[in-house]
Structures are given as structure tokens and as C-alpha cells.
N, C-alpha and C positions, 0 to 999 in steps of 0.2 A: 030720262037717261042722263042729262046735262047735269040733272040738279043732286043724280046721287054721286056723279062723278066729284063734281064740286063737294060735296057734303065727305065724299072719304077724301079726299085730297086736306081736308080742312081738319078731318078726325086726327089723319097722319102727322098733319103740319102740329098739332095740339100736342100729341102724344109725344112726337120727337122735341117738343122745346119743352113741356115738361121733365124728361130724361136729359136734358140739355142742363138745367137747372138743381138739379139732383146730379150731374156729373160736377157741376160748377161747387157746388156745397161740398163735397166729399173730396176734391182736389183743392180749393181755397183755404177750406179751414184748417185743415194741417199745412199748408202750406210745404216747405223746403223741397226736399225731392221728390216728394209726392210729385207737386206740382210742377215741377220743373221737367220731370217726366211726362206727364202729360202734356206739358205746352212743348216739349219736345218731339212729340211725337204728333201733334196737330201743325206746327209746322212743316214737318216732312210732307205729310198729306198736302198741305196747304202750298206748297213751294211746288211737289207735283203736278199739281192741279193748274196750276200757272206755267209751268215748263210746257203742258199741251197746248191751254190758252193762246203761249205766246208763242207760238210754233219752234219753241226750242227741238222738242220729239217733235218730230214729222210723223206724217202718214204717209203708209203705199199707195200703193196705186187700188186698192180695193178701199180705198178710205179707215184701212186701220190702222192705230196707233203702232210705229215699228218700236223694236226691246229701246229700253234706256239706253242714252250714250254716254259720253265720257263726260259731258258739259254737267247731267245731273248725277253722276256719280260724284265730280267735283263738291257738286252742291251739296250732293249727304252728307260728303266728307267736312266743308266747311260749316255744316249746320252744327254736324256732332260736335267740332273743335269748339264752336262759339258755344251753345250751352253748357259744356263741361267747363269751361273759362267762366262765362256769367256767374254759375251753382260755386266755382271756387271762391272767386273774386268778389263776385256783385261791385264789382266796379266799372264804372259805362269809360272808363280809359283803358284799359285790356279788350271791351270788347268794340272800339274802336280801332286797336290795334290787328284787331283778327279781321277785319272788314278790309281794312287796309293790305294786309296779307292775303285776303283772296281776290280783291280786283288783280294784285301781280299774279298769283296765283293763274287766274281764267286768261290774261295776257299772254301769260307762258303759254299754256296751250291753242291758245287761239295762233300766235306765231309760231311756236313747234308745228302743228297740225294743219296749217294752210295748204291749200284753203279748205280745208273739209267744213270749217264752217263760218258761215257770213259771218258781219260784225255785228248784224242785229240781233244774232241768237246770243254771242258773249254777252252783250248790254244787256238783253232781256234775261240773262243765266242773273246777271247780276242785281237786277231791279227785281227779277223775284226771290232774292236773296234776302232784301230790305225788306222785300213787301210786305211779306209774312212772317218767315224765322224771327228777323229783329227786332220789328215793329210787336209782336206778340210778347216776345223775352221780356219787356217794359209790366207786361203782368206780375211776372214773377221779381221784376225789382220794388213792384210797388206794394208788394204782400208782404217785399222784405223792410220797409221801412218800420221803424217806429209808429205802434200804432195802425201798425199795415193790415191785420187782420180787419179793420175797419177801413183803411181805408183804399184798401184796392176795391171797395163796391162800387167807387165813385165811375171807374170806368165803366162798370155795366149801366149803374144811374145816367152817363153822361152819354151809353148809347140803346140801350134797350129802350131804357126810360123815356128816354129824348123819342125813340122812333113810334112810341106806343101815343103820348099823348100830342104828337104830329098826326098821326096818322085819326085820330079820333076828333081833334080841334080840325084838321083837315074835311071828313066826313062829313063834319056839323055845319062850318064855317066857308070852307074851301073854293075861294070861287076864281083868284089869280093862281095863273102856272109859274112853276118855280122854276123847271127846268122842261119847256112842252116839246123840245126835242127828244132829249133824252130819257124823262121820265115826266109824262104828260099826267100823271095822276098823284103827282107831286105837289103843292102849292104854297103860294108864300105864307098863304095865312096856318098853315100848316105848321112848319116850318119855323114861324114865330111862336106857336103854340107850343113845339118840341123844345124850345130854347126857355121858353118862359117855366116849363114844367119841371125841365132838369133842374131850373135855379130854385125854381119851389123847393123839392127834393133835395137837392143840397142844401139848403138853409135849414129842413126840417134837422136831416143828415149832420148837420153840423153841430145844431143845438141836441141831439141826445149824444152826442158823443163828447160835450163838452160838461153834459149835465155827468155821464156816466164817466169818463177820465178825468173831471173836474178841470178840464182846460179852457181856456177864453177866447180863443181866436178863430175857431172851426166853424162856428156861425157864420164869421163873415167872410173867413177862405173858400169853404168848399160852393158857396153858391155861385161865385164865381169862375171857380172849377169846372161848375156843374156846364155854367153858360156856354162859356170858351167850348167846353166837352162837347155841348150839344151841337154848334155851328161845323168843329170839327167831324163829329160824328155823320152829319148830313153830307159835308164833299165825301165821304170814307165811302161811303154808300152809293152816292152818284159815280164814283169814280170805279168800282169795281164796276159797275153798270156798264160804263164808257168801255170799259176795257172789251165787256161782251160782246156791245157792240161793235167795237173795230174788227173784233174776230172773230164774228155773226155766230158766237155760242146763244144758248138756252142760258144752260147755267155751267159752274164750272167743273162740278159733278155730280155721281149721284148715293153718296156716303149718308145724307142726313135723308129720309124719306118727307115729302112735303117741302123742303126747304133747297134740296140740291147738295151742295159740297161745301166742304169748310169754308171756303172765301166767299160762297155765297150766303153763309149763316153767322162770320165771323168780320164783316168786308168794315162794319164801323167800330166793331171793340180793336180792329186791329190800328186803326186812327187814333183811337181816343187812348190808347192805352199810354203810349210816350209823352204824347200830350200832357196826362193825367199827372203822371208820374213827375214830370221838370216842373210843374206848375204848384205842385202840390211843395215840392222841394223850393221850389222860390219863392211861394208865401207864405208858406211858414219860416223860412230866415228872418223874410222882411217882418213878420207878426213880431218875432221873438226879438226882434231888435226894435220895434215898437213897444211892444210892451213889458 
């Protein structure tokens, strides 16, 4: 009974990251509104999904989730402004400026509407503002850079990549806990192994793209890319985890079959993504003025 429950949860989990990967090819490689549309619309999910998480929406007293309030209405409202500004602009100083306009923004309400709602539900309106909407939109500037159809891989290299051969040098090798509170099947040798794989990967990563654009420097940028990605990608991971458990969810929902909800299938590309993106943009300056 155990082993065929196991064995379909495992089918599901297979099937949904194969469609997973096949949605990622078919929004990446056109890129512009394609994509911006769909990273649009996984944010909203994904900012949802945290509004429950972080007891923004409350429950009744039968323990179900009561209608949207005004704090995630703000939130649609500010997601939709930020992605229509990002898709205009693609400038990270406009969408600074909109971030800045909605912490006043959820202020206003939060003192117009006193007390209907704590100060922790504002903070957390706002932290899942970052968490996912913005932090994700970092996809869609790094498709737009030069050479972006290449090199927005880096962030799934810096976390897919990273969590596959952690999780397989872990297996083999695994014998120190990396984090045995939080996630006791974690290990450092793991961990090391996820860091060391991305850089492999970005070094291969770098040299066809240097053979194929004829460029010089992507050998020795994106391995380092890859590293930084992979270390980042591991807290991205532990840290959606933390959050579970302060607020003794499972997961944060149940949209992906086998995996849960977007933050729980998205919780390190959404780290590695801003990451990827400033890193990539500051050594290639530093390359181009080297070389």
C-alpha cells in the first residue's frame, strides 16, 4: 500500500516537472510578453499563496479561508502596476519607484482602516510583495538582456541544477546535517556537491556560448554565477521551508500535483533569479573593461 502510494506520488511529481519544463521552453524562448505574462500571472498565484501562509487572509472559525480583503486586493493591484512598468521600462529604477509607492500605498490603508488590521499583516502584505512578484520579474529582465535567450538558463542551472546534484552527491556521500532542524535530510556534503555542479555547469554553459557567440569571457563569468547561484539557491529553499514551519503548513498549496504550490516549486529560482541577473550585469562590465 505504502510503496504504490509512494510510487504515484513519484509518477505525479515526474510528470508535473516534465510540464513544468515544457511550460519553461515555450515562455523563455519567445520571451517579451509571452513571458512576462506568465511570470505575471505565477506571481499573483505565488503572492496568494503567502497572503494565507502569512495569515494575511484569515480563517473562520470552521478553519476556512474567509473572501480576499483589501490588503490582497492592494497587492493585485500593485503587482499588475509593477509588471506593466517592468514590460515598459525594463528598468530596475521605475520599478523601484513602484515598490516605494506601495509601501505608502499599504501605510495609507493600514492608518485609514485602523485597526482592522495588525501591523503584521501590512509587513507581511509587503514582504510577499518582494517575495515572489519581484523577486521572480528578475526572470523576465534577464531574458531581456543581451544574449538573454542564453542566458537566463543560468538561474534554473544556478537552481534546479544546484538542487539535483546536492541532492544525488547528498545520497551517495551525505553524512553531516546542513540544517538538522529545519531540514534534517539536507547535508553539507550535499550542499557542497550542489555548488560544485552549478560551477561545472556554468563553466561548460559558458564555453558553448562563447564558442557559439564568439565571445571571451562567459567561461570564466557564468561559473561563478553558477557558484554564488548555487549557495544562493540553497537559503531560497531553506527559507521557504522556515516560513512552513513558523506557520505549521505542509506546503503552500496545491496547484502543482506531486510538488504543492508555486513557492513550493519555485521557492530557489525565485532567489537565484535577482541574483543571477546583478551578477551577470557586473561581470560582464568588469569583463568588458578587462578585456
Amino acid at each position: 500500500m505504502a510503496s504504490n502510494i509512494l510510487g504515484k506520488i513519484s509518477k505525479e511529481r515526474t510528470i508535473s516537472a516534465v510540464l513544468l519544463v515544457i511550460a519553461a521552453l515555450v515562455s523563455i524562448l519567445p520571451g517579451g510578453i509571452i513571458l512576462a505574462v506568465v511570470l505575471y500571472g505565477i506571481s499573483i498565484i505565488g503572492f496568494l499563496e503567502l497572503t494565507k501562509a502569512c495569515g494575511i487572509r484569515q480563517k473562520d472559525n470552521l478553519g476556512n479561508y474567509k473572501k480576499i480583503n483589501s490588503l490582497e486586493v492592494m497587492g493585485l493591484i500593485i503587482i499588475t502596476c509593477y509588471y506593466f512598468v517592468t514590460f515598459l521600462t525594463q528598468n530596475t529604477s521605475y520599478t523601484l519607484m513602484i515598490m516605494i509607492m506601495a509601501l505608502i500605498a499599504l501605510m495609507f490603508a493600514y492608518v485609514f482602516t485602523f485597526p482592522k488590521y495588525h501591523a503584521n499583516q501590512v509587513m507581511s502584505t509587503y514582504f510577499s510583495l518582494i517575495y515572489a512578484p519581484v523577486m521572480l520579474s528578475f526572470v523576465f529582465l534577464t531574458r531581456q538582456l543581451e544574449n538573454g535567450i542564453y542566458l537566463v538558463w543560468m538561474i534554473f542551472i544556478n537552481s534546479w541544477i544546484s538542487d539535483t546534484c546536492a541532492y544525488l552527491v547528498g545520497v551517495m556521500i551525505g553524512k553531516h546535517k546542513l540544517a538538522p532542524v529545519l531540514s534534517p535530510k539536507k547535508s553539507i556534503e550535499g550542499s557542497v556537491g550542489g555548488i560544485v555542479g552549478s560551477v561545472l555547469v556554468g563553466a561548460l554553459f559558458g564555453y558553448f556560448m562563447d564558442v557559439t557567440l564568439e565571445t571571451q569571457q562567459l567561461v570564466l563569468i557564468l561559473p561563478v554565477v553558477g557558484g554564488v547561484g548555487s549557495v544562493i539557491s540553497q537559503v531560497g529553499d531553506l527559507a521557504a521551508s522556515a516560513v512552513k514551519r513558523n506557520f505549521e503548513i505542509k506546503d503552500y498549496g496545491k496547484l502543482i500535483p506531486g510538488h504543492g504550490g508555486i513557492m513550493d516549486r519555485f521557492d530557489s529560482v525565485i532567489f537565484t533569479a535577482p541574483i543571477t541577473y546583478f551578477l551577470i550585469m557586473i561581470l560582464l562590465e568588469i569583463g568588458q573593461t578587462a578585456f
